[in-house]
N, C-alpha and C positions, 0 to 999 in steps of 0.2 A: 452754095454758101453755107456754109457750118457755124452753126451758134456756137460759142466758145465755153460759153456757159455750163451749156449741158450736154455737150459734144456731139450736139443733132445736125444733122444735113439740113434741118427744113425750118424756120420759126412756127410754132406750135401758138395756138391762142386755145386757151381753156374756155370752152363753152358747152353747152349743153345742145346737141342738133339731134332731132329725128332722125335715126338710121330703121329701117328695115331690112333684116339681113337669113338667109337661108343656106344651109352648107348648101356644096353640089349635089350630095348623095342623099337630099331628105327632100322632100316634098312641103313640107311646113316650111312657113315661116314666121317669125319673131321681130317682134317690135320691140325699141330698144332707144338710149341715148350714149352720146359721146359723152368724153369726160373729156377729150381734146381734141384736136384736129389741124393738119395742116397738109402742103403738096405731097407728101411723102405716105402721110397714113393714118387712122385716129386708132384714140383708144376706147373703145367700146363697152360698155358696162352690159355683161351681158347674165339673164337669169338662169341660162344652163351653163353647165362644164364645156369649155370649147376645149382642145387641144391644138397644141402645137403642129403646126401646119395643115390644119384642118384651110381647105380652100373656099371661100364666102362670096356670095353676090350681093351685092350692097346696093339700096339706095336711098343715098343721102340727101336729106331736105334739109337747104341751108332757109334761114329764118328768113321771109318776104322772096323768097323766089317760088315759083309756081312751077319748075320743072326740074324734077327730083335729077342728082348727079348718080348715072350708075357705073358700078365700077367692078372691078373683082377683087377678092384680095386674100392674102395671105397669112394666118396667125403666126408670129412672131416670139410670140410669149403670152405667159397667162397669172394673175395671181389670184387668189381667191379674199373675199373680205366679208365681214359678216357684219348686218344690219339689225340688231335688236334678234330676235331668238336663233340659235344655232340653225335649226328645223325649216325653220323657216324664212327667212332671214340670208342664205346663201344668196353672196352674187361674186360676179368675176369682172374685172379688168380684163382686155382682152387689146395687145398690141397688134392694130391691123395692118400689114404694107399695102399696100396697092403695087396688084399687079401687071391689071389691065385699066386703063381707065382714059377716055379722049384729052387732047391735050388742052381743047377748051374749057372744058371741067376741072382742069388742072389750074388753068386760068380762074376761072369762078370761085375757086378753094381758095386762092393767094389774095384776091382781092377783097373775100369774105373777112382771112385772115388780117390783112393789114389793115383793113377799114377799122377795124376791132383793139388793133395790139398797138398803135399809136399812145 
């Protein structure tokens, strides 16, 4: 189903959710929130430089569920914004796909979604 609107495959509800997210190739990881989210993918505000196609394991805690969604994903695109000092103050938008992810999670996301975007 394609929003016509903004020419998305997925309806997107702008919320703020707990992501914890790690590339493949690091040991760390980073705590973080969305800035959107729906079946397709979110968009991630994240405190370092991600780059495009950098690959992530995600997992996301949607608000009053007690068992986080994991999933894999994909960076898509990146833009950078800046918050009160140059220095200090760097952050990133970070468009996530999902690439791997169960389809009941998929389920969890839609209903989070439209429980929201009504």
């Amino acid at each position: 189903m394609e929003n016509q609107q903004e020419g998305r495959r997925f309806v997107r509800l702008n919320a703020l959710v707990d992501v914890v997210y790690k590339k493949l190739s690091f040991l760390e990881e980073e705590l973080s929130l969305t800035k959107n989210i729906s079946k397709g993918g979110i968009c991630l505000i994240a405190y370092e430089e991600l780059k495009e196609s950098d690959i992530l394991d995600l997992e996301i805690y949607l608000p009053e569920d007690k068992i986080p969604i994991n999933a894999t994903g994909r960076v898509v695109w990146v833009k950078e914004f800046i918050i009160g000092s140059p220095i200090k103050g760097k952050r990133f938008d970070a468009g996530i796909e999902f690439m791997e992810i169960k389809e009941e999670d998929l389920n969890r996301i839609d209903r989070y979604v439209f429980t929201f975007k009504r």
